[in-house]
N, C-alpha and C positions, 0 to 999 in steps of 0.2 A: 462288480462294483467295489473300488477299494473301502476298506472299513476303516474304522475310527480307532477300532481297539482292538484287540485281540477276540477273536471268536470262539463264542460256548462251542467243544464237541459236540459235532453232528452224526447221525446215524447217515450211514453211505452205503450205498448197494453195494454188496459185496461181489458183485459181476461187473462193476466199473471197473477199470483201468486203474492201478496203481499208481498215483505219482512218484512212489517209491522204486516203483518195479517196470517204468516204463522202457523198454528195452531199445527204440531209437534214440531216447536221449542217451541210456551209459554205454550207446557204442558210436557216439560224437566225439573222432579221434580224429584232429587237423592236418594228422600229416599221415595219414594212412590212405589208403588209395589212391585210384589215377595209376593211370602208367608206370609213369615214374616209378612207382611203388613197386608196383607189379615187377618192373624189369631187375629192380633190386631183389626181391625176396626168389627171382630164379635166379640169378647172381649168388646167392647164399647171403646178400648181404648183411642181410636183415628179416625178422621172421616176422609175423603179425601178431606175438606178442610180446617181440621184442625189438626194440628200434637199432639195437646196438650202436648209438651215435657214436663213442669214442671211437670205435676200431673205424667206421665208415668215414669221421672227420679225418683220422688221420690217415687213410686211405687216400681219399679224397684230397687234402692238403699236399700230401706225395705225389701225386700224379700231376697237381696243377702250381704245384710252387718245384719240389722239388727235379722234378724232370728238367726244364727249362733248363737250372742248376748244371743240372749235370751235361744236357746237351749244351752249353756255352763254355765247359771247361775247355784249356786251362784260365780265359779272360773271368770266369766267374768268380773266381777267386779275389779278383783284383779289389780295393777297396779306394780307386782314386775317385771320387764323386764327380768331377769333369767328366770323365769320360761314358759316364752312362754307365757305370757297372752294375751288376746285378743284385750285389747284397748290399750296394749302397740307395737303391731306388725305394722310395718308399711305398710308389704305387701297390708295385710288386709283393711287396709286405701286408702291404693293407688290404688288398683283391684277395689275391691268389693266400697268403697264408693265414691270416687272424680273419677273415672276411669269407672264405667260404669252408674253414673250422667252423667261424661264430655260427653260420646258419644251418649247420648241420647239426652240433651240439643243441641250438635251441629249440628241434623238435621236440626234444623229449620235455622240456619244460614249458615251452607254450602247450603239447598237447595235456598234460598235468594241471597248468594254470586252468584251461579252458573248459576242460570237461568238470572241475568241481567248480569252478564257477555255474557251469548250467545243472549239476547236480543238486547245490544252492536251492536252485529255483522251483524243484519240487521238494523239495526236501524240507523245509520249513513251512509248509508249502508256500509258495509263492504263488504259483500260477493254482488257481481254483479249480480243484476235482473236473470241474462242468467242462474245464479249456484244456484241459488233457489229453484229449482227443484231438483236439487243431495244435495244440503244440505238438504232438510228435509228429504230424503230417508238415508241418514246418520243419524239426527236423529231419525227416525223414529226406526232404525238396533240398535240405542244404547236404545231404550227405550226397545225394547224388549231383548238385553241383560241385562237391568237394573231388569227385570222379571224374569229373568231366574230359573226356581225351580232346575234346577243340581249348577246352582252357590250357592246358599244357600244352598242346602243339601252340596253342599263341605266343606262350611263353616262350618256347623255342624258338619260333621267328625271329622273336624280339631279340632273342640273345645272339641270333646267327647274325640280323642288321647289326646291333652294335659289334661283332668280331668284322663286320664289312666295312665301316665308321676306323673301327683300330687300324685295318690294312692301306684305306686307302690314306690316313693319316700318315704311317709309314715313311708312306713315296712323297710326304711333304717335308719330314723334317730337314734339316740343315748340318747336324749332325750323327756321329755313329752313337752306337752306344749297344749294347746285351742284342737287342732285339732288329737291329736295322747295319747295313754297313754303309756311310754315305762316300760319295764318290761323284764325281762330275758329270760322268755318264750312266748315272741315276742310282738310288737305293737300290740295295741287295738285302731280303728279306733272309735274318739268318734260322737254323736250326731252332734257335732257341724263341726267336721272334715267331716261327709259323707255328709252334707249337701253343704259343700263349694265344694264338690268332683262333686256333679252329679245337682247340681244348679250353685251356685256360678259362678264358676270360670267357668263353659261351655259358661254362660249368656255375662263373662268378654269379654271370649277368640271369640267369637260368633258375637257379638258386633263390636269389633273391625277391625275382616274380612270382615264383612258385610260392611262395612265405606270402608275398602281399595280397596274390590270388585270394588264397585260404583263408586270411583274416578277413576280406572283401565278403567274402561267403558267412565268415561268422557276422561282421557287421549288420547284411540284408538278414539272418537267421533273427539278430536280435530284437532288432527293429522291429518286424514282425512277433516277435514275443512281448513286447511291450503293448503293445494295441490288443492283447486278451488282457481276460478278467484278472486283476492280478487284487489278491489279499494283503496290502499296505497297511502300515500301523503307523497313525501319525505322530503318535506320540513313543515311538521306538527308542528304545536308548541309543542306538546308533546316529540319529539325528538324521536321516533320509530314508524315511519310511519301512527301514527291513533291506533294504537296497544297499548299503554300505558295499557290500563285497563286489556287488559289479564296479565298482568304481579304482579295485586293486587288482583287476586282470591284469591291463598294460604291462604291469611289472613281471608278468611272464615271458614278454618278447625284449625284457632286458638285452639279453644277449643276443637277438637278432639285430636290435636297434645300434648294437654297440659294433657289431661287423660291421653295415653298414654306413656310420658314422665313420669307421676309422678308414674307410674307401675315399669319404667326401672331404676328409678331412688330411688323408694325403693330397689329395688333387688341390683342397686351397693351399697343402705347403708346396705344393710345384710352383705353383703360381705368385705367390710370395715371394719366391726365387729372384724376381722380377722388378718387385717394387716394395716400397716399403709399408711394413704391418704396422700398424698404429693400431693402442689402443679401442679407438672409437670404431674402427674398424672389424678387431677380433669380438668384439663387442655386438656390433649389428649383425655376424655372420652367426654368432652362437645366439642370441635372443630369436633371429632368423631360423635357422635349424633347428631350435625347441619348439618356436610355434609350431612349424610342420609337423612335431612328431605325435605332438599333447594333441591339437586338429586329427590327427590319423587316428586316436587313440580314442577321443572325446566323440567325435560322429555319430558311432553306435549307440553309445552312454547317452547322447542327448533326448532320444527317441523315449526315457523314461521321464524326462524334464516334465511332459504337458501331465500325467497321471501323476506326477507328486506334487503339481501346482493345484490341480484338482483335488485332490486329499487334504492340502493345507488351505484349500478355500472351504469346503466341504466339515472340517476338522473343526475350524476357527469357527464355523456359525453353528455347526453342533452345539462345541465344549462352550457356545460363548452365550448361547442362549438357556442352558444348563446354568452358568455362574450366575446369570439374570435371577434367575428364580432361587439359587440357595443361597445369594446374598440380602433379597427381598426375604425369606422367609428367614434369616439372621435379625434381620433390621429389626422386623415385626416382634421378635422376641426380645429384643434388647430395648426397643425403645415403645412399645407398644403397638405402632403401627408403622405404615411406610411413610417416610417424606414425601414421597412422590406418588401417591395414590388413588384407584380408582373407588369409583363409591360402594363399588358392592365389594365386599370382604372377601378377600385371599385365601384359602386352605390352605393350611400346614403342611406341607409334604417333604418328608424326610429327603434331602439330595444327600449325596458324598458330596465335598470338599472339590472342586473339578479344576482348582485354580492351576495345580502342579502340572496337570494334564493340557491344556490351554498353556501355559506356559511352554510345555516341551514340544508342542504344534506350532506356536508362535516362530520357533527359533527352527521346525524343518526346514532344511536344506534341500531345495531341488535341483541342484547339480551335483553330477555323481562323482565328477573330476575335483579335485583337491589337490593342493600340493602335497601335502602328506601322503595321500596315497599313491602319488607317482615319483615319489623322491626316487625309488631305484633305476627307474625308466628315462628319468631327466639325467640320471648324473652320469647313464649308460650313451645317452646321446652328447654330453655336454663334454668328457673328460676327455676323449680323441684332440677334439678341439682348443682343450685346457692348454696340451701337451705340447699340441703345435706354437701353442702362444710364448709356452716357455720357451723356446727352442730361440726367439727371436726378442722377447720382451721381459723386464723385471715376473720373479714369478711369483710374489707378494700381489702385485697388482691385478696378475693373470686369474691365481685363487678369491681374490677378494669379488674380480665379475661373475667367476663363476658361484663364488657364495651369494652373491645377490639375485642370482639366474635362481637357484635353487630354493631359495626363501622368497621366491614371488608367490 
């Protein structure tokens, strides 16, 4: 049952479960296990208590930006933007090098952001001694979804279709360029083109499922955490019940959000190439692309919405029927009796003062999303897309959308 205020120290069995020392939730790490994992840590890539992201991004960037590179010399070199060249393409920038860096670098901080976010949650304690026990069997259900070998082989489907999507595009273009040689009696898929077909871009696309997977897992975990007994304070100085802090996780998939943003947002400048960017346009595609992310973001977070609406229904007729009676028994004292009075006489009963308290119920907040808490998450999805705008439009104008995106 959430409470009203802070609760008197209880005597607890000392054979219950620690919420402190519950050992499913502090070993709730989002990017450890699964295959994947596994094939890395015989790889040497990485060990299980060490992610080693820098050496494995830049591993990883080498083998899916740089090879290419090197198998298309001496044309890679070339820097005429006609012709398709390699260091002029931005796709290729945006996938292959800042886009599967960003989503390698960002294990190590979403798994940072997420595990003291659920540490949080007993640690204050949030979830009540008694739900201790069904919370780590929830966690326990999402670690081994986090394992799952049919989730990862999905992923890789997925990525092998999309490299099947790039090939047979290929054989449609019109012109050459790095990755294709055109010619009248059909494309020729070059060195550098099969390499980004059955490497590359699987690694890109692969990557990125496997990050959305695992949040999908935290999502269902959460959700499920929300519907136990949770200890809310409605008069929290945080102004959402004790909850404040799930609502600045987001900002640990910064850097995922921003890989992927700068993929989506070379593809609108391919396309742009084409016709002209207006305003109102880079406008509806960036307010477009933050809704998605903040929705991606907010989904899990909402599942706390109905238990802090309950708390501030729950809170307001407590502290409110409290104010009732220490302002009648003020009345009585100042003026002799009540204005409003029944005929048999009232007892004096000492209250506290409950007005501050009631007040800071009044003004709880049951949405855990804010702009302030997601400012780092929004400007990781928005500024890819800033950049593009500059490229083509005043950039006084471009920063002023994006400052009004961010102060929504």
């Amino acid at each position: 049952m959430n409470e009203i205020a802070a609760p008197a120290p209880a005597k607890v069995n000392e054979d219950a479960p620690s919420p402190r020392r519950d050992p499913a939730q502090s070993e709730f790490l989002a990017f450890h296990g699964g295959p994947f994992f596994e094939l890395q840590g015989r790889l040497k890539l990485l060990r299980q208590n060490a992610l080693r992201v820098g050496s494995r991004a830049a591993l990883f960037v080498a083998l899916a930006w740089s090879v290419p590179f090197l198998l298309g010399l001496p044309r890679s070199f070339s820097l005429e933007h006609g012709q398709g060249a390699y260091l002029t393409d931005f796709g290729v920038w945006a996938k292959f090098f800042i886009g599967i860096g960003a989503f390698v670098l960002a294990e190590y901080h979403v798994e940072k952001g997420l595990k003291a976010t659920l540490s949080q949650l007993t640690r204050a304690p949030i979830i009540a001694p008694t739900s201790i026990p069904v919370a780590a069997a929830i966690v326990a259900s999402a670690l081994r979804q986090r394992d799952s070998w049919g989730a990862e082989l999905a992923c890789l489907a997925l990525a092998v279709f999309a490299s099947t999507l790039s090939y047979l595009n290929f054989h449609t273009v019109e012109v050459s360029s790095w990755a294709v040689e055109h010619s009248l009696d059909g494309n020729r898929v070059t060195l550098a083109g099969w390499w980004s077909i059955c490497f590359s871009l699987p690694l890109f696309v692969f990557l990125f499922l496997r990050g959305a997977w695992r949040h999908l897992v935290w999502t269902r975990m959460l959700r499920k955490l929300a519907k136990l007994d949770l200890r809310l304070v409605a008069t929290h100085p945080d102004g959402k019940g004790g909850l404040a802090f799930l609502g600045e996780y987001p900002n640990a998939y910064a850097i995922f959000v921003f890989g992927m943003s700068c993929a989506i947002a070379a593809a609108a400048a391919k396309y742009s190439h084409h016709d002209d960017l207006s305003m109102t346009t880079l406008s509806m595609v960036m307010s477009g692309w933050l809704a998605i992310v903040i929705s991606f973001f907010a989904y899990p977070l909402s599942a706390f919405t109905a238990p802090l609406l309950r708390l501030k229904e729950q809170g307001l007729s407590l502290l409110g029927a409290q104010a009732t009676q220490y302002y009648r028994s003020a009345e009585r004292k100042a003026v002799g009796r009540n204005v409003f009075s029944d005929p048999t006489p009232e007892p004096d009963t000492e209250f506290s003062d409950p007005g501050k308290l009631y007040e800071a119920t009044r003004k709880l907040s049951t949405l855990l999303v804010t702009r302030a808490a997601v400012v780092p998450v929004s400007a990781a999805a928005l500024i890819p897309f800033a950049v593009v705008g500059m490229s083509k439009l005043p950039y006084k104008d471009v920063l002023s959308v994006l400052k009004k995106l961010l102060l929504l």
